[in-house]
C-alpha positions as CSV (number, residue, x, y, z in Angstrom):
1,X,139.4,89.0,18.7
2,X,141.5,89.5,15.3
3,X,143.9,91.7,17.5
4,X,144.6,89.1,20.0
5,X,144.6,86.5,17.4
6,X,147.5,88.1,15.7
7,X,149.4,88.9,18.5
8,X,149.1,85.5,19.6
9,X,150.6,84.7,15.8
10,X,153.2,86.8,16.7
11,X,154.5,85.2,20.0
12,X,154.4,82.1,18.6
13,X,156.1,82.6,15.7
14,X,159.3,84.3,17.8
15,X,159.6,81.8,20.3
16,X,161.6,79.3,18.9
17,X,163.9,82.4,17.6
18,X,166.7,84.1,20.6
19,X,164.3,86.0,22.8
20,X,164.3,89.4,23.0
21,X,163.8,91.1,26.4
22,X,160.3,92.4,27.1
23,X,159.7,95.8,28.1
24,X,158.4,97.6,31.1
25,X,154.8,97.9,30.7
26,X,152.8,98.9,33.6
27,X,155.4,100.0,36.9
28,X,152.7,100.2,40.1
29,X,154.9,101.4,43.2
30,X,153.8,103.5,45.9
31,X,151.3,105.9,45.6
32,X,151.4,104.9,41.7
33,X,150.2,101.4,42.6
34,X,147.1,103.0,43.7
35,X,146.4,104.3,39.7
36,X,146.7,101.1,38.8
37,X,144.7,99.1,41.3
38,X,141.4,99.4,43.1
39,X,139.4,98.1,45.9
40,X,136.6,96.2,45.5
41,X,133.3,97.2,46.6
42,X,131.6,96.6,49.7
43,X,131.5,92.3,50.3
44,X,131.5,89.5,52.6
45,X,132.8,85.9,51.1
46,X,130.0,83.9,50.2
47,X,132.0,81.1,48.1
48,X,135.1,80.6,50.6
49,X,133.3,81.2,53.7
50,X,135.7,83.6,55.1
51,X,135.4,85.7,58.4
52,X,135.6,88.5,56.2
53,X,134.0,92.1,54.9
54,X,136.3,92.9,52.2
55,X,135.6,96.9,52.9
56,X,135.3,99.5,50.3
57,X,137.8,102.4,49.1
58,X,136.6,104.6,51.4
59,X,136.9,102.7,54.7
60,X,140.3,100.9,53.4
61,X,142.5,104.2,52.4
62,X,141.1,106.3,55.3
63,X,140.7,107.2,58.8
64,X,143.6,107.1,61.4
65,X,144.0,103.4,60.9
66,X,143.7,102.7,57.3
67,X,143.9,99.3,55.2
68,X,145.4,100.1,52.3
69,X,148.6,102.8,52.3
70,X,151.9,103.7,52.2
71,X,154.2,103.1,54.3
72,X,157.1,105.5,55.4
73,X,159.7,103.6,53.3
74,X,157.4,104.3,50.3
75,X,155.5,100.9,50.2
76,X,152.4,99.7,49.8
77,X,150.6,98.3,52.7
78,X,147.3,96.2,52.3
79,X,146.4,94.8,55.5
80,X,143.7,92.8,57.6
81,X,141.8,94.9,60.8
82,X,144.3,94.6,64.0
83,X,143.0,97.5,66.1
84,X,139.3,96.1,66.8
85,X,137.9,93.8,69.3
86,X,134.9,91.5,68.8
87,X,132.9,94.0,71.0
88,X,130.3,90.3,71.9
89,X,133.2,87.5,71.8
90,X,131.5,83.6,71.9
91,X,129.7,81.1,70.6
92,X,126.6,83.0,68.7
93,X,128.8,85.7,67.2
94,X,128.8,86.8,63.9
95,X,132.2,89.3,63.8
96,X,133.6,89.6,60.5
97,X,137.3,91.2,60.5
98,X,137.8,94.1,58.3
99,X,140.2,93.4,55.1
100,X,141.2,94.4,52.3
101,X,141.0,93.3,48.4
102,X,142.4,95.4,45.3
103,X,141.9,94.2,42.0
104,X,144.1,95.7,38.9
105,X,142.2,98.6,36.5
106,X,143.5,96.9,33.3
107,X,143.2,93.2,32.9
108,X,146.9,91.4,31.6
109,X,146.9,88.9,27.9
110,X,148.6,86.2,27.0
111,X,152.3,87.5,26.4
112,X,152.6,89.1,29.6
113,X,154.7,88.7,32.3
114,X,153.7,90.0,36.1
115,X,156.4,90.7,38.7
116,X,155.7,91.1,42.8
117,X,158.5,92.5,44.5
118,X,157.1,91.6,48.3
119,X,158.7,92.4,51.3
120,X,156.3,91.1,54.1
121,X,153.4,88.1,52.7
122,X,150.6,87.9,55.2
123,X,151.1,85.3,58.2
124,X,149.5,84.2,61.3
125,X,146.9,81.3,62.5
126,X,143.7,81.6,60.4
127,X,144.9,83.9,57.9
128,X,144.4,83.6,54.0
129,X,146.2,85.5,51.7
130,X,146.2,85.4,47.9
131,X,148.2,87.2,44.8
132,X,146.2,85.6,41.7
133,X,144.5,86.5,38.6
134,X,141.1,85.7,37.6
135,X,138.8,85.6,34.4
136,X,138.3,89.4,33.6
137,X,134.8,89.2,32.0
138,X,133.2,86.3,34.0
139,X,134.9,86.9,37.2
140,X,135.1,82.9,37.3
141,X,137.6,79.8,36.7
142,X,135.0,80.3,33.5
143,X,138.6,81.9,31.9
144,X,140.9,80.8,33.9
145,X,142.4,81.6,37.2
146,X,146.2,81.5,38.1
147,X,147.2,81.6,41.8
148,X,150.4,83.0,42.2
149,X,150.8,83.1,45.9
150,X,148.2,81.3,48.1
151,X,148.9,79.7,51.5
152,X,147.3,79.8,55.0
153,X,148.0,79.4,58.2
154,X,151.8,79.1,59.7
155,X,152.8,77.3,56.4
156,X,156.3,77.7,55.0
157,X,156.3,76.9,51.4
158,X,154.0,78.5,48.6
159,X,151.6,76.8,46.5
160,X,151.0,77.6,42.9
161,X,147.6,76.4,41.2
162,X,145.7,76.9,37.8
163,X,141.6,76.4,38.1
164,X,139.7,76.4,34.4
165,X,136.8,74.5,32.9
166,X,137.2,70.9,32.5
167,X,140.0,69.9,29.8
168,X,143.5,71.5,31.2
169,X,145.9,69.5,33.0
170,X,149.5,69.7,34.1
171,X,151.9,67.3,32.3
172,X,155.1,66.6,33.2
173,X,157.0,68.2,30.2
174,X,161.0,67.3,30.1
175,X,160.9,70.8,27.4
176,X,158.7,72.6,29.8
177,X,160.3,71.5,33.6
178,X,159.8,72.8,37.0
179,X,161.3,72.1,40.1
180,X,158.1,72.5,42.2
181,X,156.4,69.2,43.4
182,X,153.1,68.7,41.8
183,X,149.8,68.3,44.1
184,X,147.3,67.6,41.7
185,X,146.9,67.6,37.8
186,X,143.6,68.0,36.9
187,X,143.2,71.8,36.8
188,X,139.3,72.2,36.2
189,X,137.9,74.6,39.2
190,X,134.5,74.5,37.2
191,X,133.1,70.6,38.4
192,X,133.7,70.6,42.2
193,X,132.8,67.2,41.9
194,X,135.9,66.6,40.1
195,X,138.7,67.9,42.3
196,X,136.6,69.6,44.5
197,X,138.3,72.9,43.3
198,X,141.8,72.0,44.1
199,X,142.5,73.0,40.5
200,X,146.4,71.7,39.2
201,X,149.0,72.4,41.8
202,X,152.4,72.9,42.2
203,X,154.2,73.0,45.5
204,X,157.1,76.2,46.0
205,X,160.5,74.2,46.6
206,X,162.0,76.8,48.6
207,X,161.4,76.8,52.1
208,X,160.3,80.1,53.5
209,X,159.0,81.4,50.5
210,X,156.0,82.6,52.8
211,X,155.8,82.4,56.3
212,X,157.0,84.2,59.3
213,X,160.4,83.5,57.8
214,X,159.7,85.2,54.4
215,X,162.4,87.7,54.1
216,X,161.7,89.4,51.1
217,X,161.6,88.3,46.9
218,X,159.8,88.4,43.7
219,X,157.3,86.2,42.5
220,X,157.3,86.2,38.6
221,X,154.3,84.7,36.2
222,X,154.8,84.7,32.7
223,X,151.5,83.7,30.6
224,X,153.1,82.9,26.7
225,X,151.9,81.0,23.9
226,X,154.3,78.2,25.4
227,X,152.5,77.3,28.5
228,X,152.5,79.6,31.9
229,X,155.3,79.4,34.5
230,X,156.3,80.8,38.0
231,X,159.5,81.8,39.7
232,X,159.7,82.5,43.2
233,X,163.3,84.5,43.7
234,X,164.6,85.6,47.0
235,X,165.7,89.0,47.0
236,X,169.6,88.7,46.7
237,X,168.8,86.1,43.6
238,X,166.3,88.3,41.5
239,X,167.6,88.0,37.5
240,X,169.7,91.5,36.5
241,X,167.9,91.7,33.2
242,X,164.7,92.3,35.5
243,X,166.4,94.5,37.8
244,X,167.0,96.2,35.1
245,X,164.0,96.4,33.4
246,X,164.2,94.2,30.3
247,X,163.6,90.5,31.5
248,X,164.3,87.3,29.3
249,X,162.5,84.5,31.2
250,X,163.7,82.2,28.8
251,X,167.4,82.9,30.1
252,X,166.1,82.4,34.0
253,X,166.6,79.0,36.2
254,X,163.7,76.5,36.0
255,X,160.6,77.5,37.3
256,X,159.1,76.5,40.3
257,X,155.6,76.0,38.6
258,X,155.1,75.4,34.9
259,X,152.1,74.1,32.9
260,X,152.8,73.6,29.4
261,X,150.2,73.9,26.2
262,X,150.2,70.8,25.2
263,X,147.8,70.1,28.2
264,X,146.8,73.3,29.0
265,X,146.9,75.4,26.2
266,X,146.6,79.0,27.6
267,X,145.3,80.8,24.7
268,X,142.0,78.7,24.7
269,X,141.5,78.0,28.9
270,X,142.6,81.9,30.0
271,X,141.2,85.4,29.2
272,X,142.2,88.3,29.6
273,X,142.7,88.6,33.8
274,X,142.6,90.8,36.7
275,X,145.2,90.8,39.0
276,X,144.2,90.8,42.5
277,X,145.7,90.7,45.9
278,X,143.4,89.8,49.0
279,X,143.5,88.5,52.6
280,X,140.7,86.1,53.8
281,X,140.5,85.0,57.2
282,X,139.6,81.3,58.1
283,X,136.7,79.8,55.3
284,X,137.3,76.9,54.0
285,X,140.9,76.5,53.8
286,X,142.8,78.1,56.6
287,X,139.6,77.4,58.7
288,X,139.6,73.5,57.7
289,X,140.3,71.3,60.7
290,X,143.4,69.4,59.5
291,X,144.8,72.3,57.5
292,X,144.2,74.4,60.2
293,X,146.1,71.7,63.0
294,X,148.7,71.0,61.2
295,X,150.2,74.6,62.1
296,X,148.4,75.7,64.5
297,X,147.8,72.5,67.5
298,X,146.1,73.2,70.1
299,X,144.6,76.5,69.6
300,X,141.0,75.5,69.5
301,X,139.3,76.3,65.9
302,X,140.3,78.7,63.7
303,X,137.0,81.1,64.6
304,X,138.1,81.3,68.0
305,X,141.0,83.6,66.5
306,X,138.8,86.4,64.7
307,X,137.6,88.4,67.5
308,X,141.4,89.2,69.1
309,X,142.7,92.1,67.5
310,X,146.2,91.2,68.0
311,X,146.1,87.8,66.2
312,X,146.4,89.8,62.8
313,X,149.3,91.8,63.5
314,X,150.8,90.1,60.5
315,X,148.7,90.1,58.4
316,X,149.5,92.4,55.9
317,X,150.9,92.8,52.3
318,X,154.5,95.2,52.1
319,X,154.7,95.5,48.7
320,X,158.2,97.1,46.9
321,X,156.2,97.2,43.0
322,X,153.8,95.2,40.8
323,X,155.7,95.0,37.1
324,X,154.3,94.5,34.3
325,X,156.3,93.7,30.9
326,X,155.0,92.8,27.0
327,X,157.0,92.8,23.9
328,X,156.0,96.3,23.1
329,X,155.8,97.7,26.6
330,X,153.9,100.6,27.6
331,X,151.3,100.7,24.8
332,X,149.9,98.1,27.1
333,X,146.7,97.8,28.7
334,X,148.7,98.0,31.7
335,X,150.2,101.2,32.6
336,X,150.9,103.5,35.9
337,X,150.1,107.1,35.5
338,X,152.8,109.4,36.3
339,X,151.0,111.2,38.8
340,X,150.0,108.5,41.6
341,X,146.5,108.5,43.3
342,X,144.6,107.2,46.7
343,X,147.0,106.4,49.5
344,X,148.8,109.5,51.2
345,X,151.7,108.3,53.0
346,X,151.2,107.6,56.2
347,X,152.5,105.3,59.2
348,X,155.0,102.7,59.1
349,X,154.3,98.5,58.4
350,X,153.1,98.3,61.7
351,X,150.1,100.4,61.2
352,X,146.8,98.7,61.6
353,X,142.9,98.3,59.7
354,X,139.9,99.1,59.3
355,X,136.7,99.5,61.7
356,X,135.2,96.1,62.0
357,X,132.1,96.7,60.5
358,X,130.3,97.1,57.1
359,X,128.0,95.2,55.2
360,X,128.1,92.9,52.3
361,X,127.4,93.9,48.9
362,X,128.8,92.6,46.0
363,X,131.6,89.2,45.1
364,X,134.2,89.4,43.2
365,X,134.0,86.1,42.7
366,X,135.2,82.4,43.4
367,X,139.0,82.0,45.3
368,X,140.1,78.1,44.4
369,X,138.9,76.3,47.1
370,X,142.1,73.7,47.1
371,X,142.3,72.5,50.2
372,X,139.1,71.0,51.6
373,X,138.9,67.7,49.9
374,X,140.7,64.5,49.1
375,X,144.9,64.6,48.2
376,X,144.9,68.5,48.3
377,X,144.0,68.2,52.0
378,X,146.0,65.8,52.6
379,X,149.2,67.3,51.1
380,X,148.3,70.3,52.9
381,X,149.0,68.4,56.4
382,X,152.3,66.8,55.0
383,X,153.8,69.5,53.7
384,X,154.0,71.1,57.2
385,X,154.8,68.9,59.6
């Protein structure tokens, strides 16, 4: 706790001084994204509800038709099942569809910033996909959890969202601006009976910023003694200092999502967290009525989709590298090995899942639920009409 205490010290004491660039601390890109991240066991969703058996390493990097590899350009595909049936479609089944979740090896601290350089973001009715960070220790909002990228659906415009225990809130700080449109500002995940889990959100300004219409960018979250913020930059407007591997956030455009400490002090709500990419299918949020409508009319319910193969030929995760940067860089938690593991590669973005079976085992734990009750829900509808 010292350790952490005096780094914090140290951050804070530098940043109201010129920043200096971070430096490249962890660099996960093809088969080297594998040595820095790893499925989760064996599970069904429990708290979300979803359609889902998240498989294990195994079933997701193997097999003809594999959920998790790379991809002839040297990406790194995570995917949802496309190649299997329901084998006893209706009413009474049970069919889960084969996905995917991989969670990082070495949790991030406050100080860090985490770049996605994303090609393809999952897409299609009833689908679910998530780039966040959760509580380390607890795997719960216990410590904090920080969605990055979350939508559902057909939607066209990202939603960012913090869920903690009860006391964090997003301000509207003139020192600390963004230029997303904020949701919701109570940010505890903890009560449901507060917000129902919504947690604080933000909405992405930029149209297209997921979607069918994606066409490539970085998403950037940088956790500092400050507050945390989020960029979302299409590829032909990504910073040069992080092209080039020595990033000054300070120096970049307003955010799309910030939450300042004055509210929300980070150093007190988050832990040390896990960074984790997953696709969910239907539960709670894509599979809500109205969420689910308001992109997808007149297409029945959202279960209706899970037992067609071909629904989910989108969705999948094409992802370029997964940066990580800290003041003093490599000496890190969070650091590729030079030698990559896992994935062989093997087919192209189009290649397909998993087996559509497999039990449940274990959780990881609780996705923010932010869509199911009261203004969340209802945002949800008007954002996409």
């Amino acid at each position: 706790m010292s350790t952490r205490i005096l780094a914090v010290a140290a951050l804070a004491s530098t940043s109201a001084l010129a920043a200096t660039p971070l430096k490249l601390a962890g660099n996960f890109a093809g088969n080297d994204f594998f040595s820095g991240f790893r499925v989760n066991s064996s599970s069904i969703d429990t708290n979300n509800q979803g359609n889902i058996h998240y498989v294990d390493s195994n079933t997701a990097m193997s097999g003809s038709s594999p959920l998790a590899f790379v991809n002839s350009a040297g990406n790194v595909i995570l995917r949802a099942d496309n190649t299997t049936n329901d084998p006893n479609p209706g009413p009474e089944s049970t069919f889960g569809r084969n996905t995917v979740m991989m969670i990082s090896n070495s949790p991030i601290d406050i100080g860090t910033l985490v770049v996605a350089n994303l090609a393809h973001i999952p897409f299609g009715c009833s689908v679910w996909p998530a780039f966040w960070t959760l509580d380390a220790s607890t795997q719960s909002d216990v410590g904090g959890e920080i969605d990055i990228i979350e939508t559902v659906n057909l939607v066209t415009q990202n939603q960012y969202s913090l869920h903690t225990r009860s006391g964090c809130t997003l301000s509207n700080s003139s020192s600390f601006p963004h230029s997303g449109t904020e949701l919701q500002t109570n940010c505890d995940g903890v009560d449901f009976n507060v917000t129902g889990n919504q947690g604080c959100v933000i909405e992405e300004p930029a149209q297209n910023s997921v979607g069918q219409n994606f066409a490539g960018g970085a998403y950037a979250l940088y956790w500092s003694t400050n507050g945390i913020q989020i960029w979302f930059f299409p590829t032909a407007s990504i910073p040069s200092d992080l092209q080039n591997n020595s990033p000054d956030p300070t120096s970049w455009p307003t955010p799309s999502a910030s939450y300042p400490a004055d509210t929300c002090d980070p150093n007190t709500f988050f832990v040390p967290q896990e960074i984790i990419f997953d696709i969910d299918i239907c539960g709670v949020f894509a599979g809500a009525p109205a969420v689910f409508n308001a992109t997808c009319p007149n297409m029945g319910s959202c279960t209706d989709l899970i037992g067609t193969a071909s629904n989910y030929n989108n969705a999948y995760w094409e992802i370029n590298y997964v940066k990580t940067f800290t003041a003093t860089g490599a000496s890190a938690n969070t650091t590729a090995s030079a030698s990559g593991a896992g994935a062989s590669s093997t087919g192209g973005s189009s290649s397909s899942s998993g087996n559509g079976s497999g039990a449940a085992a274990l959780e990881l734990g609780s996705k923010g639920i932010f869509a199911v009750v009261g203004t969340m829900l209802a945002g949800a509808v008007a954002l996409v009409l």
